[in-house]
VEXDREN-2710 file (C-alpha; in Angstrom, 1 decimal):
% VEXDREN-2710
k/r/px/py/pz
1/UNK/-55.5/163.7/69.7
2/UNK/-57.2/161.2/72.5
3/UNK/-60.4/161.0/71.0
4/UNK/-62.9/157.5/70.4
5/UNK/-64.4/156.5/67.4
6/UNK/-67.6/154.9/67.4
7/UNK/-69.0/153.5/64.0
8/UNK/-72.6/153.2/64.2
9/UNK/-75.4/151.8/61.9
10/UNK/-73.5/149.2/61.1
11/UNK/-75.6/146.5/58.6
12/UNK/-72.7/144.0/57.6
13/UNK/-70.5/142.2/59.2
14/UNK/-67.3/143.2/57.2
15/UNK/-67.7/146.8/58.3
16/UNK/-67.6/146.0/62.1
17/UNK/-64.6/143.9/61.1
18/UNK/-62.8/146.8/59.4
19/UNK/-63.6/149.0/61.6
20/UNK/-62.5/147.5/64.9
21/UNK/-59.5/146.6/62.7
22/UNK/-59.1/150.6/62.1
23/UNK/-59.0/151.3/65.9
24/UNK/-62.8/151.7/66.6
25/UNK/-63.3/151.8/70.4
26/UNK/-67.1/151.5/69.5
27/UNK/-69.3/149.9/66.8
28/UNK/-72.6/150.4/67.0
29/UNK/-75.9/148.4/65.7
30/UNK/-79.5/150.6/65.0
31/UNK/-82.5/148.1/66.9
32/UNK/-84.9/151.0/66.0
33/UNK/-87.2/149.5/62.6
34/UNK/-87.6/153.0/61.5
35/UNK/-84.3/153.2/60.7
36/UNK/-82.6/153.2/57.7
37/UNK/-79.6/151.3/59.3
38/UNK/-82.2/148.9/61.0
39/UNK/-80.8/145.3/62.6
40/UNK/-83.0/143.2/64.0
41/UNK/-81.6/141.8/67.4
42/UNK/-81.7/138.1/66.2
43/UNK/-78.7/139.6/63.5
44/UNK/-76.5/140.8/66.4
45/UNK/-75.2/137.2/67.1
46/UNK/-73.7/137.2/63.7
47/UNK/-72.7/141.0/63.4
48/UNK/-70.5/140.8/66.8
49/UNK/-69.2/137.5/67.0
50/UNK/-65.3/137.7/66.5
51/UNK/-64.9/141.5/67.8
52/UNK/-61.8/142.1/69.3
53/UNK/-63.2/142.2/73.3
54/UNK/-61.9/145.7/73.5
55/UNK/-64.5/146.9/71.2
56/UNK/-67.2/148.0/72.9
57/UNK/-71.0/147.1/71.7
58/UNK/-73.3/149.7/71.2
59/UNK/-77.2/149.4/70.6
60/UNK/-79.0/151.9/69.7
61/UNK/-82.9/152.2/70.4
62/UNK/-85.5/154.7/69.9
63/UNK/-88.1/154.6/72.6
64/UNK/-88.2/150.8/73.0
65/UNK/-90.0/148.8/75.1
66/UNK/-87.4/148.1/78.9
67/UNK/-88.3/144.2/77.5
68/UNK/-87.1/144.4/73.9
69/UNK/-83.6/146.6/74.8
70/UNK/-82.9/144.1/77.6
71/UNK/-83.5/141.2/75.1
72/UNK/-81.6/142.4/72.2
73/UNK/-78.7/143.3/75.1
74/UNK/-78.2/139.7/75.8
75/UNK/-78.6/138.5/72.3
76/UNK/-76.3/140.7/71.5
77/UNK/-73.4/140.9/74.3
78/UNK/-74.1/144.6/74.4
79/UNK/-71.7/146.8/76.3
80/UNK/-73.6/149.8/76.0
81/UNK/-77.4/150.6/75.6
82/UNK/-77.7/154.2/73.9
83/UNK/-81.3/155.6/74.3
84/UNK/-82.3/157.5/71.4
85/UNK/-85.5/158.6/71.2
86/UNK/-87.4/160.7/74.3
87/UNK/-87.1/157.9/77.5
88/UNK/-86.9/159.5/80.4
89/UNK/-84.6/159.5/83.7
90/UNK/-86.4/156.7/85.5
91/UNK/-87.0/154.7/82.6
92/UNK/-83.3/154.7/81.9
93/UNK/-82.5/153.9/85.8
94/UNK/-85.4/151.0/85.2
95/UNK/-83.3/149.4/82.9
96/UNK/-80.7/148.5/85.7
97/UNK/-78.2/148.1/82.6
98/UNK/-74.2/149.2/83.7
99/UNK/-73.3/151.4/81.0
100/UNK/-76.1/153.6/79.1
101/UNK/-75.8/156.5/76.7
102/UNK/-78.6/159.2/76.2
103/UNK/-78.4/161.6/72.8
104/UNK/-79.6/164.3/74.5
105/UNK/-77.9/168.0/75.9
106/UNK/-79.5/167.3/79.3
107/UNK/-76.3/167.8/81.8
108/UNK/-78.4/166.0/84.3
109/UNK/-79.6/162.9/82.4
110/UNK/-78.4/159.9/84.3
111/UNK/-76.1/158.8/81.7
112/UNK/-72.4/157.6/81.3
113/UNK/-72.3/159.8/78.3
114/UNK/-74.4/162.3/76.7
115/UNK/-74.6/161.8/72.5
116/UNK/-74.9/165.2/71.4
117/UNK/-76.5/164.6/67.9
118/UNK/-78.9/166.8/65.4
119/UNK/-82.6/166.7/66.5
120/UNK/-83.0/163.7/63.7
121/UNK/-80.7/161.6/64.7
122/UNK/-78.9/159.6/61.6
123/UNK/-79.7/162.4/59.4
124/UNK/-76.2/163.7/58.5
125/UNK/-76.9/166.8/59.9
126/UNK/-75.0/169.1/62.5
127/UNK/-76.0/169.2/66.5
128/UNK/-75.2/172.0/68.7
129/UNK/-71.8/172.1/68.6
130/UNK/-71.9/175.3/71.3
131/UNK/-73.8/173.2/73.4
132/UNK/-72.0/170.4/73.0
133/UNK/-68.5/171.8/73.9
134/UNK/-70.1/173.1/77.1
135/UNK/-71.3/169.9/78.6
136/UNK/-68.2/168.5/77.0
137/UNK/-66.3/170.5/79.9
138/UNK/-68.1/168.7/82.5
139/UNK/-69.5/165.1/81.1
140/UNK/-68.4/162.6/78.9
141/UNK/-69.8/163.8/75.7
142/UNK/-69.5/161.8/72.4
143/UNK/-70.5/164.2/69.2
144/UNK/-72.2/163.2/66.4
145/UNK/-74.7/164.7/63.6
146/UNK/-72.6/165.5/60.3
147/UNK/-69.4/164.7/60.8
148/UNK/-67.4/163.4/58.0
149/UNK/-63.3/162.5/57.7
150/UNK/-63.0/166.1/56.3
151/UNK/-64.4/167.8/59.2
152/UNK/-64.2/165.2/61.9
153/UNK/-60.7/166.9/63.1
154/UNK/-61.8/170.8/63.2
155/UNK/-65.3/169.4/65.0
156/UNK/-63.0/167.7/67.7
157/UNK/-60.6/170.5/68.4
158/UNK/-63.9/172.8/68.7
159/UNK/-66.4/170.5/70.7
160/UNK/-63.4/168.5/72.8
161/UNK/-65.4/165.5/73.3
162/UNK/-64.8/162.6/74.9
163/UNK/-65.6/160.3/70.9
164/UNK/-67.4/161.0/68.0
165/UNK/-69.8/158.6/66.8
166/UNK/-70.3/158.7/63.1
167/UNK/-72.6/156.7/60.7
168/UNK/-73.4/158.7/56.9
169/UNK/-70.0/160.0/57.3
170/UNK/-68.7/157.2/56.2
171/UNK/-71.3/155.4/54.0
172/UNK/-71.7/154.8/50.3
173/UNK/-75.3/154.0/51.4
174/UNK/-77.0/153.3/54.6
175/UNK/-75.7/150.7/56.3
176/UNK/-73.0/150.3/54.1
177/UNK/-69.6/151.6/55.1
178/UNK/-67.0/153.1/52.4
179/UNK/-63.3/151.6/53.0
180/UNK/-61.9/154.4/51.9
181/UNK/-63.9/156.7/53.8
182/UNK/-63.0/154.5/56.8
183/UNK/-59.8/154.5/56.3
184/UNK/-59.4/158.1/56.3
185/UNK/-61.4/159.0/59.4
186/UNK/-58.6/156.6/61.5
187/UNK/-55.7/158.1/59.6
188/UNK/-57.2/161.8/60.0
189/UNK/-58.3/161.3/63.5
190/UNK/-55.7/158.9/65.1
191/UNK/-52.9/158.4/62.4
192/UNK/-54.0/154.6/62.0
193/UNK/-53.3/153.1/59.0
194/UNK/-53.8/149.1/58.2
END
């Protein structure tokens, strides 16, 4: 199974290591203060320094000013700006950024990836997973919304997306990852064990 993992709302530093150690190809930060999972940008330096440079850098913003995603982007060697929240096309081209993700099930969206996620994003709950496995057919989708090591294998043989991006899944709290939880994702999902 050829699937990514991205780790999102990642709060502490251990929890990026172990998860890039697990064979994350994505770890992700929340830059949006309304979040549970919240980092502010001037933590980023800290939280990523030491990734393996494979691992790919994910923010995550919710309607943010074009200023405050491009500054948090270079404070924190971002690979990838994912736009949560309800920016538009041209604000997403405005940001003249290489590589940016939209959660939204708009085939059109100017996007390297569409993040098919629940309405509420980071609230455990399940997207549109008919939806989903559609645009999966002809973009580069990455699921997420509700999915747990348990499930994450049945929702990837359904959907067929290109990564799943997972956050509660695999808390003990928010922001705090669960080793074992971790652990079982990559061995469930990939056959990785450390």
């Amino acid at each position: 199974m050829s699937v990514e993992v991205k780790i999102c709302g990642l709060t502490r530093r251990e929890d990026a290591e172990l998860a890039a150690a697990l064979g994350a190809e994505y770890v992700g930060f929340v830059l949006f203060p309304g979040s549970r999972r919240f980092v502010p940008p001037e933590r980023l330096p800290e939280l990523v320094r030491g990734l393996p440079p494979h691992v790919g850098k994910v923010g995550v913003f919710v309607d943010a000013a074009r200023d405050e995603i491009l500054r948090a982007a270079e404070l924190g060697g971002l690979d990838v700006v994912q736009l949560h929240g309800h920016e538009s096309a041209e604000f997403a081209r405005s940001l003249g950024f290489p590589r940016i993700w939209k959660a939204a099930y708009d085939r059109d969206f100017p996007a390297e990836r569409l993040v098919c996620d629940a309405p509420a994003g980071g609230s455990g709950s399940f997207g549109d997973h008919g939806k989903a496995a559609e645009l999966a057919k002809i973009r580069c989708v990455m699921l997420a919304g509700g999915i747990t090591p348990a499930n994450a294998v049945e929702l990837i043989d359904r959907v067929k997306p290109a990564g799943i991006d997972l956050a509660g899944g695999v808390e003990s709290a928010p922001g705090v990852k669960d080793e074992t939880k971790l652990r079982q994702l990559f061995q469930n999902v990939k056959g990785n064990t450390l």
